[in-house]
C-alpha positions in Angstrom: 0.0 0.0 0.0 1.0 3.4 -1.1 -0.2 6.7 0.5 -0.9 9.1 -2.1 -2.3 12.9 -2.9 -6.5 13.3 -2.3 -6.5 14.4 -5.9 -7.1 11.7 -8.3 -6.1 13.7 -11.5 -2.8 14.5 -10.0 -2.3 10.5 -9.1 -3.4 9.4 -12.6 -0.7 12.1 -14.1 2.4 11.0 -11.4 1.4 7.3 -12.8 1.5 8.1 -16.5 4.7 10.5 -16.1 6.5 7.7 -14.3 6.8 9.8 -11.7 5.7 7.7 -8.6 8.6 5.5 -7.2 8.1 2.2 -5.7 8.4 1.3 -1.7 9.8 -2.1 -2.5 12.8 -2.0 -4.5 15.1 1.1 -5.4 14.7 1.7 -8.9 11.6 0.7 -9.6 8.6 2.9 -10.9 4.6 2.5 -10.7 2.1 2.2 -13.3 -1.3 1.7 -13.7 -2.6 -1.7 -12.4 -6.8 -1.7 -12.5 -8.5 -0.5 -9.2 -9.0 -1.8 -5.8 -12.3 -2.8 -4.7 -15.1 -0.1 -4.0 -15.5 0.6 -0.2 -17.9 2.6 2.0 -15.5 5.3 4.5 -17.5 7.1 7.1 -16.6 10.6 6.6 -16.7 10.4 2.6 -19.6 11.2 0.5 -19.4 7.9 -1.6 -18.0 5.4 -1.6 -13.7 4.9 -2.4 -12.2 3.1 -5.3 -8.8 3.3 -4.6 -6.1 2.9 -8.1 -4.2 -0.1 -7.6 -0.6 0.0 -9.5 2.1 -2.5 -10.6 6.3 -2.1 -10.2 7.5 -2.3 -13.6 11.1 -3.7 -11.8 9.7 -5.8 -9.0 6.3 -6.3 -10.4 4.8 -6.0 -6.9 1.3 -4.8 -6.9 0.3 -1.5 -4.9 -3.4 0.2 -3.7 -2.5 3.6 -3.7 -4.6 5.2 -0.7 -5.3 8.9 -0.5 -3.8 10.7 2.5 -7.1 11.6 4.3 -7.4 7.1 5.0 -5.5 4.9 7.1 -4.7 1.0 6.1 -8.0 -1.3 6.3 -10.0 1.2 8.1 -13.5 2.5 7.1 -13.7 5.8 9.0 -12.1 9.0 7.8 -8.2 10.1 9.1 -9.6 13.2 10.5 -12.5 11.1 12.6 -9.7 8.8 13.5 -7.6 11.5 14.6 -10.5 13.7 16.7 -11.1 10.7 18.4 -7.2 11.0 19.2 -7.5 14.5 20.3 -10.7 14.3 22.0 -8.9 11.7 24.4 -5.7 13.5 24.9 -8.2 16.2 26.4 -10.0 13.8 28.8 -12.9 12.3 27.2 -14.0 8.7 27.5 -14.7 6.2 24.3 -18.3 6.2 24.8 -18.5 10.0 24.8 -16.2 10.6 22.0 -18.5 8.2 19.9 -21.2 9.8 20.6 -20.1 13.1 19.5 -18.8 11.5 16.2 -21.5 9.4 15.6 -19.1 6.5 15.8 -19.8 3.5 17.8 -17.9 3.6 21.2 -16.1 0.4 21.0 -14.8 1.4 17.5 -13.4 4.5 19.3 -12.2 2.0 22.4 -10.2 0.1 20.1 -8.4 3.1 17.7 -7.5 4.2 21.6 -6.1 1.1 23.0 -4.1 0.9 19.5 -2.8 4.1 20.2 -1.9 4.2 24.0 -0.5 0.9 23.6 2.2 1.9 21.8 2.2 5.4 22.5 6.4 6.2 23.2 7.4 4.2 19.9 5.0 6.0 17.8 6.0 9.7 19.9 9.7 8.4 19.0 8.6 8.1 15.1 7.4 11.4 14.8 10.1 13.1 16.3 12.3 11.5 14.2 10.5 13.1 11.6 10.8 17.0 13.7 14.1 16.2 13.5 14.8 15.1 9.7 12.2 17.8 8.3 12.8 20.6 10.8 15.3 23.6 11.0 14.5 25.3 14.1 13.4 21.7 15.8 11.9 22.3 19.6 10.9 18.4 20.8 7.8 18.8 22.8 7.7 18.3 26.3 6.0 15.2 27.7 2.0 15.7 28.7 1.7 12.7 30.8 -1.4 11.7 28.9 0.1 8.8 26.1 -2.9 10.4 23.5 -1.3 14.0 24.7 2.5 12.6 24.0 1.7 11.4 20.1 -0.8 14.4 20.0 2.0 17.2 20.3 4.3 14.5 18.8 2.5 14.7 15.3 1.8 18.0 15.9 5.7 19.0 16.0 6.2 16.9 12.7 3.2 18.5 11.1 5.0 22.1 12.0 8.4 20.9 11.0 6.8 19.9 7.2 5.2 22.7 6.8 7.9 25.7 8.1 10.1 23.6 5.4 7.4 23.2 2.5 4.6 25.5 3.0 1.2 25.3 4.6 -0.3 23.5 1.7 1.5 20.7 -0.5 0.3 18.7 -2.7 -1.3 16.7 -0.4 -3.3 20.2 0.2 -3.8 21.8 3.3 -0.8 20.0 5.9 -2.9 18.8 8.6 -2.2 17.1 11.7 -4.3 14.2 10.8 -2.6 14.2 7.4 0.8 14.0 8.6 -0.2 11.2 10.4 -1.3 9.6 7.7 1.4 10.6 5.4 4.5 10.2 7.9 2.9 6.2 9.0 2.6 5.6 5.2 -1.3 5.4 6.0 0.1 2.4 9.0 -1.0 4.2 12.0 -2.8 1.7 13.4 -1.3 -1.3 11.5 -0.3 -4.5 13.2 3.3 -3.7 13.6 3.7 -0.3 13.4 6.2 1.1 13.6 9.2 -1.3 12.9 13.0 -0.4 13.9 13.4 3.5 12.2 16.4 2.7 10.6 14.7 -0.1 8.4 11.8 1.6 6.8 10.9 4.3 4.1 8.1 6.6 4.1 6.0 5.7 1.0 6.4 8.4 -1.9 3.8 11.2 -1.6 5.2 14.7 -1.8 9.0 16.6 -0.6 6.9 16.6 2.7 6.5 13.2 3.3 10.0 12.7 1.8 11.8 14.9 4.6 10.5 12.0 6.6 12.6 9.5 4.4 15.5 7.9 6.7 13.5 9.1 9.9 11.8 8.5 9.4 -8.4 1.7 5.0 -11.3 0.1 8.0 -12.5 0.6 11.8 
């Protein structure tokens, strides 16, 4: 899986213009490969039919997801993430679902996700303050794990965008998108985050390369 711009035009021309590299092996290049299959994402006006494309060196297939999705989960990033900052400021599960309209145990589990492995991902992230930033000011610890990746992401997404510009091609550089974009869409993947020195942020933009070396369903 490759996390991509919200602008499907914009994917379609990278793909044709060879311009989208693949995660797997060093040289290669995407192309077209068909689609992925049509799914429903809470958040999203209809339903998502993500490109799929194919390494023309490695011949490994990938879905290319827009930025504003995580891997295998049907809710929207920004959902995902208000959930995130909702908790950081005290709230239960049951009462952040009810304010999103989400169920609470769908909330319960993005949470225990998150708070369980809270310093590895806060680690992540400011590996990324550090590779994108100039000026780079680590936050401070909040003693709330939710509060820790919070201002975490929140440093990386200020890093990106003092070296970049508020808006990328990814569009407007939000918090929940540089979560998105910095995971490689694997923020609450089995396994994430592996050993920093071992993994490469999946092309997008020069934002979500900065990351490069530092480094969709509920």
């Amino acid at each position: 899986m490759v996390t991509v711009e919200v602008d499907p035009g914009r994917v379609e021309s990278r793909l044709a213009g060879g311009e989208m590299s693949c995660p797997s092996c060093p040289d290669g290049v995407l192309v077209r490969w068909g689609f992925a299959r049509s799914r429903p994402v809470a958040g999203v006006g209809e339903s998502v039919r993500p490109r799929r494309s194919r390494c023309r060196e490695c011949a490994v297939t990938h879905v290319l997801l827009p930025v504003t999705l995580l891997l295998r989960r049907a809710y929207l990033a920004e959902l995902i993430w208000a959930a995130v900052v909702a908790k950081a400021a005290g709230a239960g599960h049951r009462l952040i679902g009810a304010r999103l309209g989400i169920p609470g145990s769908t909330v319960r589990g993005w949470l225990r996700v998150i708070t369980g492995r809270a310093e590895v991902v806060r680690d992540w992230f400011i590996a990324v303050v550090v590779a994108a930033g100039v000026d780079v000011s680590i936050p401070k610890a909040t003693g709330s794990r939710c509060g820790d990746v919070l201002a975490a992401v929140e440093a990386a997404r200020s890093a990106i965008a003092a070296r970049f510009g508020e808006r990328s091609v990814i569009g407007a550089v939000t918090s929940a998108r540089a979560a998105v974009g910095c995971s490689g869409g694997r923020l609450l993947a089995p396994g994430w985050p592996t050993q920093l020195a071992s993994v490469r942020p999946t092309p997008l933009d020069p934002a979500i390369r900065a990351a490069d070396g530092s480094s969709s369903r509920g």
